[in-house]
N, C-alpha and C positions, 0 to 999 in steps of 0.2 A: 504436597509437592515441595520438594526440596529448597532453598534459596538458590542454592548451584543450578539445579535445573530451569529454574524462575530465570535465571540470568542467563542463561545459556538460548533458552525460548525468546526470551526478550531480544539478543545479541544477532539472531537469526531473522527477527522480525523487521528489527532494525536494518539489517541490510537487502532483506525483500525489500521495503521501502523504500530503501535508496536503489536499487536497479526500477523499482515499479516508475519513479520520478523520473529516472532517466529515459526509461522507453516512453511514456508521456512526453517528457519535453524534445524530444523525437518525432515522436509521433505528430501531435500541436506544430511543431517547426516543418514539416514536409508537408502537412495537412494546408497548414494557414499562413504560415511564415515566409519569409523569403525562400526557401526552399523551397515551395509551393510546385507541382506536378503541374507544368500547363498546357500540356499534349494533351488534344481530346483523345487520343487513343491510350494518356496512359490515365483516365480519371478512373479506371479500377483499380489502380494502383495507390492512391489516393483515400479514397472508399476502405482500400484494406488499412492506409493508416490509421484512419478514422476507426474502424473497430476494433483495432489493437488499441487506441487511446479509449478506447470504452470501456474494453474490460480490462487494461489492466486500472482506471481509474475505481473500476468495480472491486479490483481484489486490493489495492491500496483502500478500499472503504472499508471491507473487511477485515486486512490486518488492522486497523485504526480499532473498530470493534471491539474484537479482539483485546487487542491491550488495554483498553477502555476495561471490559470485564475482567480482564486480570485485575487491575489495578482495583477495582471495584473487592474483589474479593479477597484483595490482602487488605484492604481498608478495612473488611468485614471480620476479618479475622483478629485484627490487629486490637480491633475495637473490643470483641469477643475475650479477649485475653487482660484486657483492662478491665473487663467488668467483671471477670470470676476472680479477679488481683484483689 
């Protein structure tokens, strides 16, 4: 894989992670926070924040992953390239 494309995947990842942070700290703020839903009638409303903060904390786990094994495999590479030097 390219560097250009390394950077371009990275660049992409990084701003999935900042919209995922933001609907979290959305989600947490209407969930738990002073914005809190205190209508019994609207606690479905609530509930659906709560599992928007679930899964986008799930797919921020997995972009994290992600770049984790990127990272991991230009280390391996990089490494690779030093010992046939």
């Amino acid at each position: 894989m390219s560097s250009e494309s390394r950077e371009e995947i990275q660049s992409a990842r990084d701003e999935a992670l900042a919209a995922l942070n933001e609907v979290v700290d959305h989600a947490r703020y209407k969930s738990f926070g002073d914005g809190r839903i205190r209508s019994p009638e609207k606690e479905r409303i609530r509930l659906k924040y709560l599992r928007v903060m679930v899964s986008a904390l799930d797919s921020r786990r997995q972009y994290l992953a992600d770049k984790d094994i990127d990272e991991l495999a230009d280390e391996v590479e990089r490494l690779k390239e030093e010992y046939e030097s």
